[in-house]
N, C-alpha and C positions, 0 to 999 in steps of 0.2 A: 387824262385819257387812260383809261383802264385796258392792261396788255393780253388779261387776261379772262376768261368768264371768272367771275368770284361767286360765290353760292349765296343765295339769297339772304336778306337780313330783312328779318319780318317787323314791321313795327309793333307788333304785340308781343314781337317773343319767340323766342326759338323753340320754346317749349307749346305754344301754338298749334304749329307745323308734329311735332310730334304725338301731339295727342288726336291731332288730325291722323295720321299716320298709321297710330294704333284701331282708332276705331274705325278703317276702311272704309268712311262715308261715301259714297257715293257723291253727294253736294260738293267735295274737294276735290273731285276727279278735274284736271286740268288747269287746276291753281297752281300745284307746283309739280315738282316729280322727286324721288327720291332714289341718289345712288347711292351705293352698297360697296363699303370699299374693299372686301374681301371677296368679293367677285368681279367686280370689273363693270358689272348692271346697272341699269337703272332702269327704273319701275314706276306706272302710274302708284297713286296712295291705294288704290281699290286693287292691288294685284292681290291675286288669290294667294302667294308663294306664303314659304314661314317667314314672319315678319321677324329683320336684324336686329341686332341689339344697337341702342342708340347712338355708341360710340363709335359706333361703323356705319353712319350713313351723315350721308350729304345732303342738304337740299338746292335746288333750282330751281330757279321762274321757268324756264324756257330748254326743250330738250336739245334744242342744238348746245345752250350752253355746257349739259351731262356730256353730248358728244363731243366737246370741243378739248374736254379734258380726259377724253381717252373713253369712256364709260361707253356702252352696247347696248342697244335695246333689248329690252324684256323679250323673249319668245311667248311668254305669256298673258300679259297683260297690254300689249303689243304699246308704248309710250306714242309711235304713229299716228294709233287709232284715238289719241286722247283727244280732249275739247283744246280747242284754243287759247291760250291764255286771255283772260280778258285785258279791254282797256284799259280799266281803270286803276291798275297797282301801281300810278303815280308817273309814268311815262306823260310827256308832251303828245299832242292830239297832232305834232309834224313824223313825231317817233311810231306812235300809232300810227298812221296813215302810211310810214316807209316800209314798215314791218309789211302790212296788209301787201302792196304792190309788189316787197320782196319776195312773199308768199306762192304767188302765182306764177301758173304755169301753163304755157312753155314761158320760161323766165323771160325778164327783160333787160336790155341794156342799163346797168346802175345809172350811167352819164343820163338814159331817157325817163330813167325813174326820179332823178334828184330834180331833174329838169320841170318834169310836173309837178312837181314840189314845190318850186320856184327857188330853188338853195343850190348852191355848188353842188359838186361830184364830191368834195374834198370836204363841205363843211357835213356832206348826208354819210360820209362817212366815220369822218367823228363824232357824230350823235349816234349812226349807231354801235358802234366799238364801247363809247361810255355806256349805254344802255344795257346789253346784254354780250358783251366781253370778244364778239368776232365782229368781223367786217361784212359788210352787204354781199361780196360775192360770195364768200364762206358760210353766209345765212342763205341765199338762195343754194345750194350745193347742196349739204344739208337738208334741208326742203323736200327739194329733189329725192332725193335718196330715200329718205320717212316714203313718202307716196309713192317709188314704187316698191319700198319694201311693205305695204299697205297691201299694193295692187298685187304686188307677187304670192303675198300669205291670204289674200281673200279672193280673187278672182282666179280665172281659169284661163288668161290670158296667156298666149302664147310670150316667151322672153323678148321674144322681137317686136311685139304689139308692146309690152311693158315698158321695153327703151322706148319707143315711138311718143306715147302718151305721157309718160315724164320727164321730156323731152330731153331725153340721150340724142347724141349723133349714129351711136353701134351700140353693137351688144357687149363691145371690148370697154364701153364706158361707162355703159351699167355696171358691169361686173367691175369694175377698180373702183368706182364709186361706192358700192354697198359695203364691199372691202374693205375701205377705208372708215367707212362710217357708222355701219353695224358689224363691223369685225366679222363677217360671215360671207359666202357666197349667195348668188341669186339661188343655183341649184339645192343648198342647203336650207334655205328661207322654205321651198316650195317642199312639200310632201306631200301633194297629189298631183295626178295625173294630167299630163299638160294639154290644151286642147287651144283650140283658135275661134274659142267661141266670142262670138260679140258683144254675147248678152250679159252685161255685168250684174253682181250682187254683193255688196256692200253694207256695211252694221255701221251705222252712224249714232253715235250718242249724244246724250243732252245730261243736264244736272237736274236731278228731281227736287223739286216734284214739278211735274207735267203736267197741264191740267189738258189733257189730250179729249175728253168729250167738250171742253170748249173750244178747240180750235179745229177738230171736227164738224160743230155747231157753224162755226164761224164760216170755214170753208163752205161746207154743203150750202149754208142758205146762199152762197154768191158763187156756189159750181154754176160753170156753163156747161150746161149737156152739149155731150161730143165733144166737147176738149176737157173734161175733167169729171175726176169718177172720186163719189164721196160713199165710203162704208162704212160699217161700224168701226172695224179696226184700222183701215187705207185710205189714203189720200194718192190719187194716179193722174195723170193726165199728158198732151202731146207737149210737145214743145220744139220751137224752130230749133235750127243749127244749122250755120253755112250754109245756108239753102237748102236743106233737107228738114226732112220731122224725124224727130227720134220721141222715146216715150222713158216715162219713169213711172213705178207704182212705191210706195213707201207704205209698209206695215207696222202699225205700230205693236209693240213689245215689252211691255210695260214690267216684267221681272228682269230686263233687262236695262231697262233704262234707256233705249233706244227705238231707232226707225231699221228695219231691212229691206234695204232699198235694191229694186231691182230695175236697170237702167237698159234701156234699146236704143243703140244708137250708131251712123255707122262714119263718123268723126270722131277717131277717139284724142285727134289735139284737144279736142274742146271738153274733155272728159272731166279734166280740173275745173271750169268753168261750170259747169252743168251742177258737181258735186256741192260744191260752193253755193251755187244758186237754190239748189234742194234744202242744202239748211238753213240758209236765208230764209225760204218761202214759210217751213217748219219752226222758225225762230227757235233754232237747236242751241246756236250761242249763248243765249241768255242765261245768267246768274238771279235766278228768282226769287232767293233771298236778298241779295242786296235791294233789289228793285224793292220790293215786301219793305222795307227800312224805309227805303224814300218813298212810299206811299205814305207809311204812316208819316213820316217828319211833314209831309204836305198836310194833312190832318184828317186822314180817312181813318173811323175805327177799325182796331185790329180784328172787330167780328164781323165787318163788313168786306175786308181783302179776299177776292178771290183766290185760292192759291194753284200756284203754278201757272200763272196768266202767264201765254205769250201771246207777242205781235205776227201773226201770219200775213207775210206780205204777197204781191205780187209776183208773178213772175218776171214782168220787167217795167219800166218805168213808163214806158210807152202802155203799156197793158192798163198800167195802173193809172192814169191819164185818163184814156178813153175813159173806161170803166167811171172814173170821178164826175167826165162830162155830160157825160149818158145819167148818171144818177141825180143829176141836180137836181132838186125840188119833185124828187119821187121819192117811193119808197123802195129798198131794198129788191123787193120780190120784182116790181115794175120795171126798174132797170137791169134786172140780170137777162126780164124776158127780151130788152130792146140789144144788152150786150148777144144773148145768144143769135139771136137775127143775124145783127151784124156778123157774127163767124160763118153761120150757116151759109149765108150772100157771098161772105168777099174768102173766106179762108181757104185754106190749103186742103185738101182732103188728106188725110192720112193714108200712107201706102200702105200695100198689104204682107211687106216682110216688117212691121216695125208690130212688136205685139199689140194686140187690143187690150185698151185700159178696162173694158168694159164686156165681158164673152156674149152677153146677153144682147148686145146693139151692134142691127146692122155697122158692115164696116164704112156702106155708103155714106154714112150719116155718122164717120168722127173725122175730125178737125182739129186742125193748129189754129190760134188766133192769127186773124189776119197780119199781112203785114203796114207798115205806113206808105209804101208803094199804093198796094189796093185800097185802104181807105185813103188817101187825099186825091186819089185820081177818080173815086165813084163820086157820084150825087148825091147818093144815101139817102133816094126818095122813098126806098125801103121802111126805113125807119119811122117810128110814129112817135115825132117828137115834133117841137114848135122850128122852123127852118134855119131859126139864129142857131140855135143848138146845134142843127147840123152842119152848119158853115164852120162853128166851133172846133167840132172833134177833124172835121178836113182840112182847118188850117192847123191844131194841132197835132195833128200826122204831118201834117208838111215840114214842120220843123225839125222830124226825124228822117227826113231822105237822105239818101246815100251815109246813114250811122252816123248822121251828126249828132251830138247830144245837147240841146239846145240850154241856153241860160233861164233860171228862175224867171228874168225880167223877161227875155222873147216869152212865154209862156203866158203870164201876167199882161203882156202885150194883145193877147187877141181877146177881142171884144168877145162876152159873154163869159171868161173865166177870172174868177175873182179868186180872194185869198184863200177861202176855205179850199178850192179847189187843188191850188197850188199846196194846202198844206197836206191835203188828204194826198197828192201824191207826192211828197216826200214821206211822211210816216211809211206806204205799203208801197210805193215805189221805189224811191228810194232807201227804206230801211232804215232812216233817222228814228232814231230811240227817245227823243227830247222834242218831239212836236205836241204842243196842248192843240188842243181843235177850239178856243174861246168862244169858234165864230160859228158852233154848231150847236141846234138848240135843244136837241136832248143835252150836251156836256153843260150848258148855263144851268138850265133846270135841276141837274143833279147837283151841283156844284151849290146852288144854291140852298140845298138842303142841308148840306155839311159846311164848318168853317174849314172851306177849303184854300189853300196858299200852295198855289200851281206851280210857284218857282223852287217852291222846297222839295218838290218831287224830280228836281233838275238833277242830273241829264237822263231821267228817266219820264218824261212827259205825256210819251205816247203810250205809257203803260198807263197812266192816269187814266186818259182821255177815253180806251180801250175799257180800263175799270166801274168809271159812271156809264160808259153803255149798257155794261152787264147789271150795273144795279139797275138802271133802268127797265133792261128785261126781267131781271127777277120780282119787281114792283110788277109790271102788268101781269106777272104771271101769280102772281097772289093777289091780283084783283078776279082772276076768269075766276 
């Protein structure tokens, strides 16, 4: 068991990591971070500062491990605001999965995190001590600290909203917390002007390249009017929260390398949850190089890969559900018309202190998707579908009453939904990265054309499946 974070050991080479370093790529932002031992810093690779000379810096996977041995976050390249380390640099899919739920906030009991896990207290802590060199409570702590030294240097949030939402007890515990772990005070992080406003705005990034008019594309043709607003540059729309609707609009920003996201809401526990689910939706996580490798190793030509595909999912699983059941044996256009119906009928209307996604539409006329309350309790004679179908989508709302989150099999259980359904919501429901659609007959047809080997594209599947629909469309579109 390892007593201490030790600085990463790259399988290619330390010299790697350096020449990653030098040329500030943007594609390495959030792979590793690099500290500076004549200052005390540590720095995303893309910091603007003068870059060190090589025998004064450090590398790490993970910024808590920079913080654990003393080192400060950048004031300028803010380490915070960096991307997630991914999956895949050889950690176990139990180590991936504790990291994720240690992540979150307002933190949880480690004893009720190992617990879902299905592992000891004592063995989820030895996995993660060997992994990245501190202990689960010392990684949620940390955490903590990054997001609201995040919230403190980008938003206008009052210090007392700040503790609240990163869930401090006081303001005596944000302040010994930052202290401790960005060597700085709250007061010192903030240089403007303090306010108690609600309305957050937030820079979220991604690793380019972005293919941002494809998921633009992808979005708009399955927006539902009055709950989501597609631009040229924005993706917006309502979304629950504790029984309220709060809103988000996201701009994209392309010399940037990111989304600036501007968030209404007036739960701000749920602020980390909301933020999390914004890059989820935007498939902000993703390393699109790697993916681009396992495309090709599956055997798509390299002048066939879209670049910078991402998976734009759902807003939530239940969302993403309906939406699959409502689409079966239609097309796209036909079911967004029978999805928007259903909002229109059973949804929530959006109040009028939460901003409009939309200036140009009545406020009467936007909405949050319903909840699973209102669809499994309607008839949904509304709808113009065949009656199986609609028994469908109200026994599958029923299985989310009172937040339960139902198993694959109850799902699979009600009659009229089959596999594809069940996989189409894990891909954009769920957010699984390794789903193929076999059982979809645009993915046969395209697959068919290429010697395609769908497991070589593992665990990157649903980029695949995502990739022959685009060839597909780009074929009809050089047939008009």
């Amino acid at each position: 068991m390892a007593d201490s974070a030790a600085p990463i050991k790259p399988l290619l080479g330390e010299s790697v990591f350096s020449k990653a370093r030098l040329s500030r790529d943007p594609r390495f932002d959030g792979r590793f971070f690099v500290a500076v031992k004549t200052t005390g810093i540590f720095c995303r690779p893309i910091c603007p500062a003068r870059l060190p000379l090589e025998e004064n810096v450090t590398y790490y996977q993970y910024a808590t491990q920079a913080m654990k041995e003393g080192y400060r976050p950048c004031f300028r390249c803010r380490p915070d605001s960096a991307l997630n380390s991914p999956a895949w640099k050889g950690v176990g899919a139990t180590i991936t999965r504790s990291l994720s739920l240690l992540s979150s906030i307002p933190i949880q009991p480690v004893a009720e995190i190992a617990s879902r896990l299905g592992i000891s207290e004592r063995y989820l802590n030895k996995l993660v001590v060997s992994a990245i060199g501190i202990s689960p409570k010392q990684f949620q702590n940390m955490q903590r600290a990054l997001f609201a030294k995040q919230l403190i240097q980008q938003t206008q949030l009052s210090m007392t909203d700040v503790a609240v939402t990163a869930g401090f007890q006081s303001l005596r515990q944000l302040q010994r917390s930052v202290e401790q772990y960005c060597n700085t005070s709250p007061t010192q992080l903030r240089k403007k002007r303090v306010t108690t406003q609600k309305n957050i705005t937030l820079f979220l990034s991604y690793r380019p390249p972005y293919n941002w008019p494809y998921v633009r594309g992808f979005l708009a043709a399955r927006a539902v009017e009055g709950v989501e607003k597609v631009t040229e540059n924005s993706y917006a729309r309502y979304f629950p929260e504790n029984g309220k609707i709060g809103a988000f609009k996201a701009e994209h920003i392309s010399a940037r390398h990111g989304f600036e996201v501007q968030i209404d809401m007036s739960d701000l526990n749920c602020l980390y949850r909301i933020i999390d689910n914004i890059k989820m939706v935007l498939d902000l996580h993703a390393d699109p190089l790697l993916i681009e490798e396992s495309l090709l190793q599956a055997g798509l030509p390299d002048h066939l890969l879209t670049e910078g595909l991402r998976l734009p999912s759902a807003w939530s699983v239940f969302e993403s559900g309906c939406r699959a059941i409502v689409g079966q044996q239609v097309s796209v256009k036909a079911a967004i018309g029978q999805v928007t119906l259903l909002c229109h009928k059973l949804g929530s209307k959006a109040p009028d202190n939460v901003f409009s996604i939309d200036q140009n539409m009545n406020r009467q006329k936007s909405y949050c998707f319903p909840t699973p309350e209102a669809v499994a309790t309607n008839s949904l004679e509304f709808l113009r579908m065949p009656k199986a179908r609609k028994e469908a989508v109200r026994h599958f709302a029923g299985l989310f009453l009172d937040g339960n989150n139902p198993s694959h099999e109850a799902i699979l259980a009600i009659k009229g939904v089959g596999q594809w359904t069940l996989d189409y919501l894990k891909m954009r429901g769920e957010r699984n990265p390794d789903i193929y659609l076999n059982g979809d007959l645009i993915v046969r047809k395209m697959a068919a054309q290429y010697p395609i080997e769908p497991d070589k594209a593992a665990p990157w599947r649903s980029y695949l499946t995502l990739q022959l629909w685009q060839l597909s469309n780009q074929q009809k579109e050089l047939q008009l």
